[in-house]
N, C-alpha and C positions, 0 to 999 in steps of 0.2 A: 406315527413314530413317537410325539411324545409326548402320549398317552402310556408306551411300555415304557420310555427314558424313567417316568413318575413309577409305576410299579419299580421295576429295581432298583432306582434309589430310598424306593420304600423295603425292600426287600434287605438293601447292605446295610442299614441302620436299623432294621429288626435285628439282622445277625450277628452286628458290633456291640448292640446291646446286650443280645444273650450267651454270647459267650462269656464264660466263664473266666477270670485271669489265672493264670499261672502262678499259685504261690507255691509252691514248691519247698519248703521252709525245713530247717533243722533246727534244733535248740537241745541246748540239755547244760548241766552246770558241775562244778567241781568244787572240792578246795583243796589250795592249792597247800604249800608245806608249810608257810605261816599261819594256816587255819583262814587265807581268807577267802571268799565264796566268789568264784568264778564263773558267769553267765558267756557258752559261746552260742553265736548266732548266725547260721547261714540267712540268706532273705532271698529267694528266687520270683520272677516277671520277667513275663516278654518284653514289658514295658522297660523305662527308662527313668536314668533320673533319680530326684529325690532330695530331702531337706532334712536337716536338724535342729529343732528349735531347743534355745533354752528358754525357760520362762523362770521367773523368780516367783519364792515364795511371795502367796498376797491373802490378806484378811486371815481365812482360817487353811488354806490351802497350801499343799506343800510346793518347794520348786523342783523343777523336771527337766530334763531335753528329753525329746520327743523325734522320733523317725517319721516320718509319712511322706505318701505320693498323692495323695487325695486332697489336703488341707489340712490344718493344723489342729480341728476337730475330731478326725481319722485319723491319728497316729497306728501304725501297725507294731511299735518296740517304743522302750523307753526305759529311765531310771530316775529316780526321786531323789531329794535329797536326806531323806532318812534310809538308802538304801534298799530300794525296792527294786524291782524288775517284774515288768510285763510285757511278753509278748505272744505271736500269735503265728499261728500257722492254716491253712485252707485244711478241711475237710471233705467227704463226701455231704452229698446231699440227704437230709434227715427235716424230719417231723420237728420242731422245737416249742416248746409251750409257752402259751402266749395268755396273760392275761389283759382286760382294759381297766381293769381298776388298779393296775401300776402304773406307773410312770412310765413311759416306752423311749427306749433307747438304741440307738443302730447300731450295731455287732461293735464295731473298731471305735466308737466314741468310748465304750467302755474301757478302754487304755487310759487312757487321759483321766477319766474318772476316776479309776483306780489310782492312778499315781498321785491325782489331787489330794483323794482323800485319807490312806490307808500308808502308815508304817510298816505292818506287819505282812506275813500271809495271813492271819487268821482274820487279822481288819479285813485284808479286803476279801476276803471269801461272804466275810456278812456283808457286804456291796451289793453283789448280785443277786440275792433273794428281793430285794429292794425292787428292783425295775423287772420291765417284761423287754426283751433283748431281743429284737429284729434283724433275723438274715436275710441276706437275698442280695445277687449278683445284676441282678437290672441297672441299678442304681451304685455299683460301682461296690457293695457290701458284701463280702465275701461269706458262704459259713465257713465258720473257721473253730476253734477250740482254743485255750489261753494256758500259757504255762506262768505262775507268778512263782517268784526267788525272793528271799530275804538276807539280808545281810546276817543272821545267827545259822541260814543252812535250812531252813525248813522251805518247805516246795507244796506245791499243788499245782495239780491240772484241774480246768473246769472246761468240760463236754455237757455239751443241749446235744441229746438224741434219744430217738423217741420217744418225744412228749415231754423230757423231763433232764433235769441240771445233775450232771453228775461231778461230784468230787472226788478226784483218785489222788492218794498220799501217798506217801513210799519212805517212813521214815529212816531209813534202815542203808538206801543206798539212794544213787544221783537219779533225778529223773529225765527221761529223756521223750523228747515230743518232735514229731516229723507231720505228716499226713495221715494218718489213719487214728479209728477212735483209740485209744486207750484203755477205755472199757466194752467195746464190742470191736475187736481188731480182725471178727466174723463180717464186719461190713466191709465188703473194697474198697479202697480207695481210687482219688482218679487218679492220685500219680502213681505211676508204675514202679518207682524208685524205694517209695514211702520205708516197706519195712526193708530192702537191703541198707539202706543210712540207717535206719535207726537200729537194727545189728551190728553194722559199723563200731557205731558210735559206742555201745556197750559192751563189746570187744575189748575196746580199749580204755576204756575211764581209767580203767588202775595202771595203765601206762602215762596219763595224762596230771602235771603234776604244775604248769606253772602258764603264764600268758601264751607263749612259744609253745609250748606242745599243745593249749586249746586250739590257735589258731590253725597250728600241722593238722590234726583232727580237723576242725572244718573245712582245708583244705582236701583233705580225703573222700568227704562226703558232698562236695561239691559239684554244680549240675552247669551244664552250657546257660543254666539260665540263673543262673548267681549273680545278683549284683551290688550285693555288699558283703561281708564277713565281719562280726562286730564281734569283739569280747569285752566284757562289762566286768568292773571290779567294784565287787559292793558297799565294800567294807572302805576302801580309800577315792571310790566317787572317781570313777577314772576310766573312760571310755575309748578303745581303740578300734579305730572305723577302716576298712578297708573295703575299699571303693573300686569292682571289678577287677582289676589287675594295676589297680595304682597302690602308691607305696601308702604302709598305713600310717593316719595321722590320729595320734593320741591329743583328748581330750580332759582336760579336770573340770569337774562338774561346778566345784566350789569358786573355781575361778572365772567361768563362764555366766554362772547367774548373777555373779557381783557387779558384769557390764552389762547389766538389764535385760528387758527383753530385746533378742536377736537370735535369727539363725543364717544356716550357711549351707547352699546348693554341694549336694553330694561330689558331683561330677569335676567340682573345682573349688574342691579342697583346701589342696594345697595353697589356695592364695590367700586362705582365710579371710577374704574379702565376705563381710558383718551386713548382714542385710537387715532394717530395721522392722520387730514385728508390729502386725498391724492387724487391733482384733476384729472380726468381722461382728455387725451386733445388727439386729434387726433395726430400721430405723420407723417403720409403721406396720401397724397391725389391724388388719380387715378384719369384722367379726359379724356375718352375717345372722340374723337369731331368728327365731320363731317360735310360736309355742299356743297354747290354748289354757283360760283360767275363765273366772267369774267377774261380770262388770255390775254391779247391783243386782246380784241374783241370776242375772243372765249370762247364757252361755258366750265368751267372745272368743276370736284367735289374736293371732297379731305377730308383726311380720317387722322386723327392722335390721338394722346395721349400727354399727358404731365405726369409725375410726379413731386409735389408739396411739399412743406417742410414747413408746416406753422411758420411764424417768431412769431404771433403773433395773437389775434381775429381776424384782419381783411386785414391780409400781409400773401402772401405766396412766397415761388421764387423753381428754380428748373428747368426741360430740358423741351424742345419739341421736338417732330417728327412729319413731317405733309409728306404726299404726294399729293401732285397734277397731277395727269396722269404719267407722263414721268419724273417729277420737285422731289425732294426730297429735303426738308430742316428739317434740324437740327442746335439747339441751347440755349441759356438759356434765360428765361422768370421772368418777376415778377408782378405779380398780387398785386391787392385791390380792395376791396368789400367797397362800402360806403354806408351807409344809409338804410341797410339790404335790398336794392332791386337791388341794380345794381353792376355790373363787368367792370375792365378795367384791362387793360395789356401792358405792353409793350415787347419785347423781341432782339435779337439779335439774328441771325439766320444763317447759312451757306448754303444755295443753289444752287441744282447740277443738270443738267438736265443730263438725262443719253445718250439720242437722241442725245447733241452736243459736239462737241470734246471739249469744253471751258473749262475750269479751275472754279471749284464752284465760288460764288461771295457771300461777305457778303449782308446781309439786315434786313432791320426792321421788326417787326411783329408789327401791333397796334390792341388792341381788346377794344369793348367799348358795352355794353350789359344790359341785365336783368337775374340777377340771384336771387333770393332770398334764405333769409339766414334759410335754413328749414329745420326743425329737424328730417329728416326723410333718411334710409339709404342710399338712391339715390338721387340728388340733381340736378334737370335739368338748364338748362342755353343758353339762346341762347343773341349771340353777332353777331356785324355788325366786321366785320375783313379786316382788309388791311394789304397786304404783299407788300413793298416796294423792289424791288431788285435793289442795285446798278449800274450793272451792264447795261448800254443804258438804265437808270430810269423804269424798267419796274416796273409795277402794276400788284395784283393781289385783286378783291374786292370781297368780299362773305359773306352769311351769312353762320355761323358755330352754330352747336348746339350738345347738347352732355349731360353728366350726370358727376357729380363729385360722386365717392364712397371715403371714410375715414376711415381710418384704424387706 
């Protein structure tokens, strides 16, 4: 008996995992009779819940409030404070192209990217050539397709399907994005609803002229599984969230980043009760290596680890162990990552051969490589490495490759 108990509980957490969630989504935008540019947003899940964070401008990056169910990393909507909008809706399942010499990024982190870095539509359309962008529903990542708004009125969608990133513009009128591709609306979609909302929805744009008739429109195109209805104003930074069938509460964007970083649970709103944020940051880093080079001529391998202590985004320091056949070194190292594609190192080392009767000798470790900075729980890495040992100058040269894991 429980021997079967272990099958289907192995069985109901395959299932939970592979189902897909229910995004369900509407979006599209207007402007309204002062010329200013109106983003409305239906957001459908079976799920529940949900948060808005604001964050403040920092360093070079711009400030934002942010929607998400996942973490603060996954936002699914959001707006900047240079007036942007991005958000997102589920698609069918498709092909998407994937390089490893970009940087790799998980579908819904690219929201927050986006609003980090990009004022415009056109900024952030040049975002996403940058990185290689990972879907998949296993891990909670939906495919999805993005619609981005600017505060002067210009738009774009961007669709990955098959194989390849597509941009569709529409300068001429509003765009409108639900579930289905945009550029092959020949693939079904899985929701059933997909193109009656989005005929809806372009029915009536020329009927739609001010906050109150965006949100009547997304009341119309609304599904049993709607759980917010947001309209976003770009031009005056001014967010109106309507939370299931509660009354909606308006937000100003400028006045919410100036009380720092905080956000506030969807469900209970109305109490504007300020939760404090709190950033997640890796606090160690495992970096198992391996690799094969020359030790005086001779063929050697060599097998080690490091543990890492990040100082900071792109600094880490902390021990190695390396073994070389017979050779054993240990010592401390300090890393930096530049330009989110490449690794360098340097370290200080104590090596011991255990074959000769000699007394360890210190030496250098130099590493110099391609790593890119990717968001994903394993992070591979391969560098060209030179071990310099003091002791009668000897060299050791190889390449080393290996995975960083983050804790």
């Amino acid at each position: 008996m429980g021997k079967y108990i272990k099958l289907l509980i192995i069985l109901f957490v395959t299932i939970s995992l592979l189902i897909k969630p229910i995004l369900g989504c509407t979006i599209f935008y207007i402007l309204d009779k002062n010329g200013n540019v109106l983003v409305g947003r239906n957001f459908d899940s079976e799920g529940k819940g949900g948060r808005i964070w604001f964050i403040p401008p920092e360093d070079k990056d711009n400030g934002m409030a942010i929607i998400e169910q996942l973490g603060v990393d996954m936002p699914y909507e959001g707006i900047n404070d240079k007036g942007l909008f991005i958000g997102i809706s589920a698609v069918p399942n498709t092909h998407t192209p994937f390089s490893p010499f970009k940087p790799i990024r998980i579908s819904l982190e690219m929201v927050k990217l986006v609003l980090a870095k990009a004022k415009s539509v056109d900024e952030a359309l040049s975002i996403f050539p940058k990185y290689s962008v990972v879907f998949g529903v296993l891990f909670g990542n939906p495919i999805i397709h993005y619609m981005i708004v600017d505060k002067d009125g210009n738009s774009a969608i961007v669709e990955y399907v098959e194989n390849k990133m597509v941009i569709i513009k529409d300068p001429l009128k509003s765009q409108i994005m639900t579930n289905h591709f945009i550029s092959r609306p020949d693939i079904k979609p899985d929701n059933e609803t997909s193109f009656e909302r989005y005929n809806i929805v372009k029915e009536n744009l020329d009927k739609t002229f001010n906050v109150e008739d965006v949100k009547d429109l997304l009341r119309r195109v609304r599904q049993n599984t709607t759980l917010w209805s947001n309209v976003y104003d770009l031009n005056n930074k001014t967010i109106y969230i309507t939370y299931r069938d509660s009354d909606t509460e308006v937000f100003n964007l400028h006045d919410e980043l100036s009380k720092g970083k905080h956000r506030y649970d969807l469900e209970s709103l109305k109490d504007r009760k300020s939760l404090e944020y709190i950033e997640s940051k890796s606090k160690v880093i495992l970096r198992p290596h391996w690799g094969y080079g020359y030790r005086d001529g001779i063929e050697v391998s060599h097998q080690g680890i490091r543990l890492l202590i990040p100082m900071d985004i792109s600094k880490r320091y902390g021990f190695e162990f390396t073994k070389f056949g017979s050779l054993f070194s240990f010592g401390i190292v300090l890393e930096r990552r530049f330009n989110e594609l490449f690794n360098t190192s340097i370290g200080v080392l104590d090596y011991f051969d255990s074959q000769e009767s000699k007394s360890s000798s210190l030496g250098f470790v130099l590493n110099l490589g391609w790593e890119p900075d990717n968001h994903i729980p394993f992070k591979p890495f391969l560098t060209y490495r030179l071990d310099i040992i003091f002791r009668d100058i000897r060299l050791i040269n190889s390449v080393s490759t290996g995975f960083s894991f983050e804790f």
